[in-house]
C-alpha positions in Angstrom: 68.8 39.3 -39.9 70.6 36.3 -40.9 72.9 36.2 -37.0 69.1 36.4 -35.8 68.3 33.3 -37.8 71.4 31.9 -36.6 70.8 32.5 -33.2 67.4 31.4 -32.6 66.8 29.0 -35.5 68.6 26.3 -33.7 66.4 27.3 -30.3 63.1 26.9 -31.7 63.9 23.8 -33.6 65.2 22.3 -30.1 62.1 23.2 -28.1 59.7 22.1 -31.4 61.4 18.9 -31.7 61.2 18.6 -27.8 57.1 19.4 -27.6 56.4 16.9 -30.6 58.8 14.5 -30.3 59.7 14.6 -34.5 62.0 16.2 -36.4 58.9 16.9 -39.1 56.9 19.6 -37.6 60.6 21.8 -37.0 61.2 21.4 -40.6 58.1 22.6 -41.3 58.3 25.5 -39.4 61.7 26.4 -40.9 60.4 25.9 -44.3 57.3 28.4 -43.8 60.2 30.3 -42.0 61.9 30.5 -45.6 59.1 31.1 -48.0 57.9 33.8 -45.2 61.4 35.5 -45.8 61.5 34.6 -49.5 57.9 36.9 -49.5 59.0 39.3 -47.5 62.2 39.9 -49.6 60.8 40.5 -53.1 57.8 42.8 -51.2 60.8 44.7 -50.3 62.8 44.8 -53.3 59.5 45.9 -55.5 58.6 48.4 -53.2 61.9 49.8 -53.3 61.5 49.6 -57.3 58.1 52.1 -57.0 60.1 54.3 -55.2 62.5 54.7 -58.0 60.2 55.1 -60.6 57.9 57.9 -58.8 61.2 59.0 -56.7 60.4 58.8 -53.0 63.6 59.6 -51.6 63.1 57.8 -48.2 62.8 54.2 -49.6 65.8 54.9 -52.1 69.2 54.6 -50.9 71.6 58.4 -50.6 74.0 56.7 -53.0 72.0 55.6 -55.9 69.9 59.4 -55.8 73.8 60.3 -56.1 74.7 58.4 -59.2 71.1 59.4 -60.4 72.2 63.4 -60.1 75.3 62.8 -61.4 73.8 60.7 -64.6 71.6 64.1 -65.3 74.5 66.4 -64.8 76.2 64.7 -67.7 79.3 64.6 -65.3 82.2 62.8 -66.9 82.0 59.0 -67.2 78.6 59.2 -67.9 78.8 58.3 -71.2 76.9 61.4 -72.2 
């Protein structure tokens, strides 16, 4: 996402700046840009929260349903 950004951030800020002549409404734009992003992000992160808690293996990543088995195995280092 972020070599997206970097890739066509700089493209629409050229061809905003050049359709309204000010540096203002680009800023703008990259602004909603962020708090779009920022919204997107924690959407995301709780969703992926729910699935922990009610266990839907397709939001939640192979490695932490790993640690999770091993944590109920008692395997050593588990402080159990």
């Amino acid at each position: 996402m972020g070599n997206l950004g970097g890739f066509f951030g700089p493209s629409i800020v050229g061809v905003i700046k050049d359709k309204t002549g000010s540096n203002v409404a680009a800023l703008v734009f990259l602004g909603g840009a962020l708090l779009t992003m920022a919204v997107l992000t924690l959407a995301v992160a709780k969703s992926k929260s729910v699935a922990r808690r009610i266990g839907i293996p397709s939001l939640v990543s192979h490695a932490e349903i790993g640690r999770n088995e091993l944590r109920a195995r008692g395997s050593p280092g588990s402080g159990r």
